[in-house]
N, C-alpha and C positions, 0 to 999 in steps of 0.2 A: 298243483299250484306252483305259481313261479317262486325261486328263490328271492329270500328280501338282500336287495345289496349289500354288498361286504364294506364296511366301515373299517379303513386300517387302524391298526391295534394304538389306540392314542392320541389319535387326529382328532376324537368325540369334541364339539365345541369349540373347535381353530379354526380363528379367519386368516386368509390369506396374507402374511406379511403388505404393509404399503411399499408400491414402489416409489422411491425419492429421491428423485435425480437430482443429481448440485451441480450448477454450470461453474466451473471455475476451481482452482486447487490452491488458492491462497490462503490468509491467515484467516479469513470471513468463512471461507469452505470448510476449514479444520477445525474452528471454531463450533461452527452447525456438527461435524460428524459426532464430534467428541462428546459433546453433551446429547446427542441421538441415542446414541451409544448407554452412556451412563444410565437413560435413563430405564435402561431394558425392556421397552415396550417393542416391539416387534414389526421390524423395517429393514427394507432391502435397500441398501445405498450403491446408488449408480452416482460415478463421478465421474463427470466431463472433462480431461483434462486436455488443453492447448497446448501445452508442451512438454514436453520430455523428460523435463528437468524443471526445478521449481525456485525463486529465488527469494530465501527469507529477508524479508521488508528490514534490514538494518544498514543504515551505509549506502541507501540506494543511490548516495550521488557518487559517492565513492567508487565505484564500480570504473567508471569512468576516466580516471584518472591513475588506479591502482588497480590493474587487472588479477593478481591476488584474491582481493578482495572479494570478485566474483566466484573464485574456489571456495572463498569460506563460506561464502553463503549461500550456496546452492548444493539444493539434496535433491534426490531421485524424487520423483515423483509420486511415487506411490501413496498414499495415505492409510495411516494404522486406523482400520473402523470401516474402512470401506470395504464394501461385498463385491465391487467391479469396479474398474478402470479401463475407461474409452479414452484414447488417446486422440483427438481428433478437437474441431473447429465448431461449434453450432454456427447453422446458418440458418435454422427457421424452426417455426412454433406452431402446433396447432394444441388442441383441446387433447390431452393427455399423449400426444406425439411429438417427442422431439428432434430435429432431423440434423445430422453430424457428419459432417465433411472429415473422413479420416486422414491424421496426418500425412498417409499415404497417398498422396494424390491420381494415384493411378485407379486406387478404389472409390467405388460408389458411395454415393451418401446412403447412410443409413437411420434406420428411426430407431428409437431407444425411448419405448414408452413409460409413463410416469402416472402415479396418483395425486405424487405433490412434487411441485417443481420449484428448487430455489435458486436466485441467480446473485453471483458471489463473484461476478465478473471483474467488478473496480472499474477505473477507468482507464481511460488512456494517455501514455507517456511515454510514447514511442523512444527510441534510444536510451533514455532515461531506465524505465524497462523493457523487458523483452517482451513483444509481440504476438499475437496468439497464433500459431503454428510456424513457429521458427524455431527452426533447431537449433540444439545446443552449440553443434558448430558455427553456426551462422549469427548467432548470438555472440561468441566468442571471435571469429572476424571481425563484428562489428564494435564492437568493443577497442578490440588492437585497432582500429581504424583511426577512432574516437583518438583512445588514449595518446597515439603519437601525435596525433595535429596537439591536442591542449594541452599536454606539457612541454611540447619543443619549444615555445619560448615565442610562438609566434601570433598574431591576433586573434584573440576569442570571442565570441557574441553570444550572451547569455541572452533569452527571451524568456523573460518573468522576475516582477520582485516578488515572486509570494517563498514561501520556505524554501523548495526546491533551486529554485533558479540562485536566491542568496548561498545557500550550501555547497551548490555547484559552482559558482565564481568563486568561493574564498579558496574550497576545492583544489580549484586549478592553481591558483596564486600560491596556494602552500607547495606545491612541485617545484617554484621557478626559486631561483637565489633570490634574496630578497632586494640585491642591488640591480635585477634586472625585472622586476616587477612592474612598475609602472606603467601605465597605458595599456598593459598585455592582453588585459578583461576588461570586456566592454559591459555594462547588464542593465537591459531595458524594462523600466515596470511602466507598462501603460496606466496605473493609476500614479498622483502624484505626492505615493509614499508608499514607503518598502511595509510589506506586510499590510495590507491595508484593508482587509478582513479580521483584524484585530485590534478588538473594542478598546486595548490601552497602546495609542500610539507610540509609548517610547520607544517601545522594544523592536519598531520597526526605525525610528530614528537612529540607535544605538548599534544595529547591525548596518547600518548606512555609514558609521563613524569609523566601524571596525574594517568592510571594506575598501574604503579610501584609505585608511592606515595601510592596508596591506598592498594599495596601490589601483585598487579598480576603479575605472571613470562608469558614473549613474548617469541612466538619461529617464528623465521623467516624461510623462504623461505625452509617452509616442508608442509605437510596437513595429513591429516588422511587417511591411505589406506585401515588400515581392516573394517571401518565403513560406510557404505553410508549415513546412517541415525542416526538418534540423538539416542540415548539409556539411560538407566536408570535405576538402579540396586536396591532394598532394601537389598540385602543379600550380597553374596561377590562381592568384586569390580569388573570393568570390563576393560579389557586390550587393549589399542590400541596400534596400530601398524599402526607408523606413516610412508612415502614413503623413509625416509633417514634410516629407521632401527630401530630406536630411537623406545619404547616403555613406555605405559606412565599405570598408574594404575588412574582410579575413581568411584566414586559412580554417577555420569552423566556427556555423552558428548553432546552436545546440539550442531548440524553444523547448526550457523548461517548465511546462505548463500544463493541465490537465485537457485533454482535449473534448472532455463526456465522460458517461459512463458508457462502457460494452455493452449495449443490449439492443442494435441496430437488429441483430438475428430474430428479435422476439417481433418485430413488423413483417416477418415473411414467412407465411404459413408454409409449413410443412409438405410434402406429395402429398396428395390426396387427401389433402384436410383444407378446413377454413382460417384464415385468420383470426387470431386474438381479439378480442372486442377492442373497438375505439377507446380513447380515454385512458388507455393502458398508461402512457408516458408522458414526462412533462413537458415545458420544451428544453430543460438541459440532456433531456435522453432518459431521464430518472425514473424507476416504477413510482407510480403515485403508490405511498400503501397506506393503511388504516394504521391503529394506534397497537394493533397484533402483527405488524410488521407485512403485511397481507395485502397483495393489490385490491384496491377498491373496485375493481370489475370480474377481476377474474382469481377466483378464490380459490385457487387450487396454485397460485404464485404466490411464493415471498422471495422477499428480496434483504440486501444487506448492505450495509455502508454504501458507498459510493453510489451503488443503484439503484438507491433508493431514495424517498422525496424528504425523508428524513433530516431537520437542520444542521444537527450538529454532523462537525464532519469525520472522516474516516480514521479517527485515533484508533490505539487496540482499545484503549479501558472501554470506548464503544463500539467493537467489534465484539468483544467479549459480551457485554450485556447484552447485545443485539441479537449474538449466538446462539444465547440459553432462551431468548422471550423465541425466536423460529422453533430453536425444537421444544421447547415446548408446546407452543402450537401449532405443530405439526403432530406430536402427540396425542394432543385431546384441545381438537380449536377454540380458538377464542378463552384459553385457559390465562393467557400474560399479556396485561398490556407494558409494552413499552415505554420506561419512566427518560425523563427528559434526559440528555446526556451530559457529560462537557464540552463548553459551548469555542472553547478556544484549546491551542495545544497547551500543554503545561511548561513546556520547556522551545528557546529557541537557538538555532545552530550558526553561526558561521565557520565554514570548516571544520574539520574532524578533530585538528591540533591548536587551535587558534580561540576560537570565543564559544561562548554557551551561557545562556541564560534562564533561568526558572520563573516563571511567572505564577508568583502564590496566588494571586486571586482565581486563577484555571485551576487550580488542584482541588479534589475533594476536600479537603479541610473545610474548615469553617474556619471564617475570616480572620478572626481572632487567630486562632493556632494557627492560619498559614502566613499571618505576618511577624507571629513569635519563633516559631522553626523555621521562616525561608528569609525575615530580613534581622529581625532582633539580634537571634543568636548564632550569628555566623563561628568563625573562627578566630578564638580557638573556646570559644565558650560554649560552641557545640559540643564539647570534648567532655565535658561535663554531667552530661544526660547520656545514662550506661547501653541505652539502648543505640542510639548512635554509635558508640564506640564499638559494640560488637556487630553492627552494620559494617562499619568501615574494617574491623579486624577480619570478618567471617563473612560478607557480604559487600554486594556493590558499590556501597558510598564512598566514596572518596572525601575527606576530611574538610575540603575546600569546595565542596559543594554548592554551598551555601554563603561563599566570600565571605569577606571581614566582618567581623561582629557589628552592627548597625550602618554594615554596608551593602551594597545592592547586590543581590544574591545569584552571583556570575560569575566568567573568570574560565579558567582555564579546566578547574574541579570538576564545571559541569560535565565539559565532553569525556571528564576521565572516569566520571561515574558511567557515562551513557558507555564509554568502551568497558568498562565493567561489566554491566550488564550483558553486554552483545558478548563478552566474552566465557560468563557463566550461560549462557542460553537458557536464560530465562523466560524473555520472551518467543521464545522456540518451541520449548517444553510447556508452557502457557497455551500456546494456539496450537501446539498438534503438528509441528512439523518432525517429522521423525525420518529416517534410513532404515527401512525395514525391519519396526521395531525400534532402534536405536536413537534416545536424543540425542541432537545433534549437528553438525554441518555436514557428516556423513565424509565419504569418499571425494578425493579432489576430481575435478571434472579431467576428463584426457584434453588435450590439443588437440587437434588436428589437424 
């Protein structure tokens, strides 16, 4: 009689680990591993990563301006939770194949197969951030490129009133003497008002107020049409041509603006496989997904912030909930629906040293409480309520967070809270960025 097969000693009733590839190594990516992880159900995590180095989301305009800055905030790649790291590009998608252009360009694409697949790509913000398969060095040239044209003192062209593009002009303005500021930044919001995705217009008014104070001239409801991309001259200036005719002269234009989401790669099937069902994307580039975070055709994708058709947009507090509802239904599906998010930021920036603003009705509170803690009890009657005080003594708040007591809840406090935070790594240690093992900003990056 034949022998009965040999069963290894412990395997009795094990299924195969899921394999669960994540395109992308940001705060979305580390968010998903982290709680994959926690939840000890049994997965094999492959991560996609486009480049070599990783750059934690604080100061992204600052980068720019204070090369620094991009040491602090860039750590090694790797991510604490993951079982693999693919250093490479995706460029296409088929039914449990994923195919990945390695940073190496001398090598072949490879497939890297999946049971579930999540894309945690973000969007795009060329110069602003770094690029998917650009190396560190080449990030760092372009950066010193950047940094000298916009703080030498010579003409800038911002393209975007939305957060970004405001952050980035006052940004620059904060580098020059303040008796040579004027004229210096130019920044163009094709809607005709700054912030204009935010349901209380003041706060788009008030950063409008704060950078003419510092010297920047606004151009309303135009954009830049000879430019698609940012540029940047050492030699003679460079000429744009904006969509009303208007022609503008500088030494850099920097479009600070979202350009999609990353998931161009998911329209081009894999070798040897078929393309993704139709219907997959919306038309801003977005996975359409259900209310499990899960594309509505092909059930084996999720997606996260930015990639998704999702309203609210790519804050952490909804990167965070967005993290835990994926792995969990990646888990055991259809186990979490996705509850609505915060519909606006809580807080708004111009420059790093200069203005900052809280917006109580964006904050989880309830209405009530966030107009008693963010406008009623400013300073110094915040000082009063103990839990505050050992915020501010032992933690990030800053004392004027909150401005004058039944004053509007802004000022200078806020950015020194926000550089509190970025300086305890908070949000760091929150979404899973680590140094092998270590929270943190990790090692400074080399020169080269």
């Amino acid at each position: 009689d034949p022998k009965p097969e040999q069963v290894q000693e412990g395997t009795e009733g094990k299924t195969a680990p899921k394999k669960v590839v994540i395109v992308g190594a940001g705060a979305s990516a580390r968010v998903v591993i982290k709680n994959l992880k926690a939840s000890g159900d049994s997965v094999e995590i492959t991560v996609i990563q486009p480049n070599t180095f990783a750059s934690i989301p604080y100061y992204q305009t600052l980068v720019l301006t204070d090369r620094q800055t991009l040491v602090q905030n860039s750590t090694f790649a790797e991510i604490d939770g993951s079982d693999k790291t693919v250093y490479g590009v995706a460029v296409g998608c088929s039914d449990g194949q994923l195919a990945v252009q390695p940073l190496d360009k001398s090598k072949d694409v490879e497939t890297v197969p999946f049971d579930i697949l999540v894309c945690a790509t973000g969007f795009a913000v060329p110069v602003v951030c770094e690029t998917p398969g650009q190396s560190q060095a080449e990030r760092q040239a372009e950066i010193d490129q950047y940094t000298k044209a916009l703080t030498s003192g010579q003409n800038v062209v911002v393209g975007g009133g939305g957060s970004v593009g405001i952050e980035l002009a006052a940004d620059i303005l904060e580098t020059l003497p303040e008796d040579s500021r004027k004229g210096k930044v130019t920044l163009i919001s094709s809607s005709p008002k700054l912030l204009s995705t935010q349901a209380n217009k003041k706060y788009g008014e008030r950063c409008k107020e704060v950078l003419e104070e510092l010297g920047a001239e606004i151009i309303f409801d135009d954009r830049v049409s000879s430019h698609n991309e940012s540029a940047v001259s050492e030699g003679e200036p460079i000429t744009l041509t904006l969509k009303s005719g208007k022609t503008l002269t500088c030494h850099a234009y920097v479009a600070a603006y979202a350009r999609g989401a990353n998931t161009s790669w998911l329209t081009t099937a894999a070798s040897g496989g078929s393309a993704l069902p139709d219907g997959l994307l919306n038309e801003k580039g977005q996975i359409i997904v259900n209310d499990y975070m899960q594309s509505t055709v092909y059930d084996k994708l999720y997606a996260m912030a930015a990639t998704s058709s999702r309203p609210e947009p790519s804050l952490f507090a909804n990167v965070d909930t967005q993290g835990k509802t994926v792995a969990k239904n990646i888990v055991k599906p259809e186990s979490a629906k996705q509850a609505d998010g915060i519909s606006d930021a809580m807080f708004v920036v111009a420059g790093h040293d200069t203005f900052g603003a809280f917006i109580p009705e964006n904050t989880p509170l309830p209405p009530f409480c966030a107009t008693l803690c963010c406008e009623w009890c400013g300073f110094p009657f915040n000082l009063l309520c103990p839990c505050f005080c050992l915020a501010v003594l032992l933690g990030p708040c800053d004392a004027m967070m909150c401005g004058k007591c039944c004053g509007p809840p802004e000022g200078k406090g806020v950015v020194m809270m926000l550089k509190n935070v970025k300086d305890a790594d908070m949000m760091a240690e929150n979404s899973g960025y680590y140094v092998k093992g270590k929270p943190g900003w990790g090692e400074e990056m080399e020169r080269s």
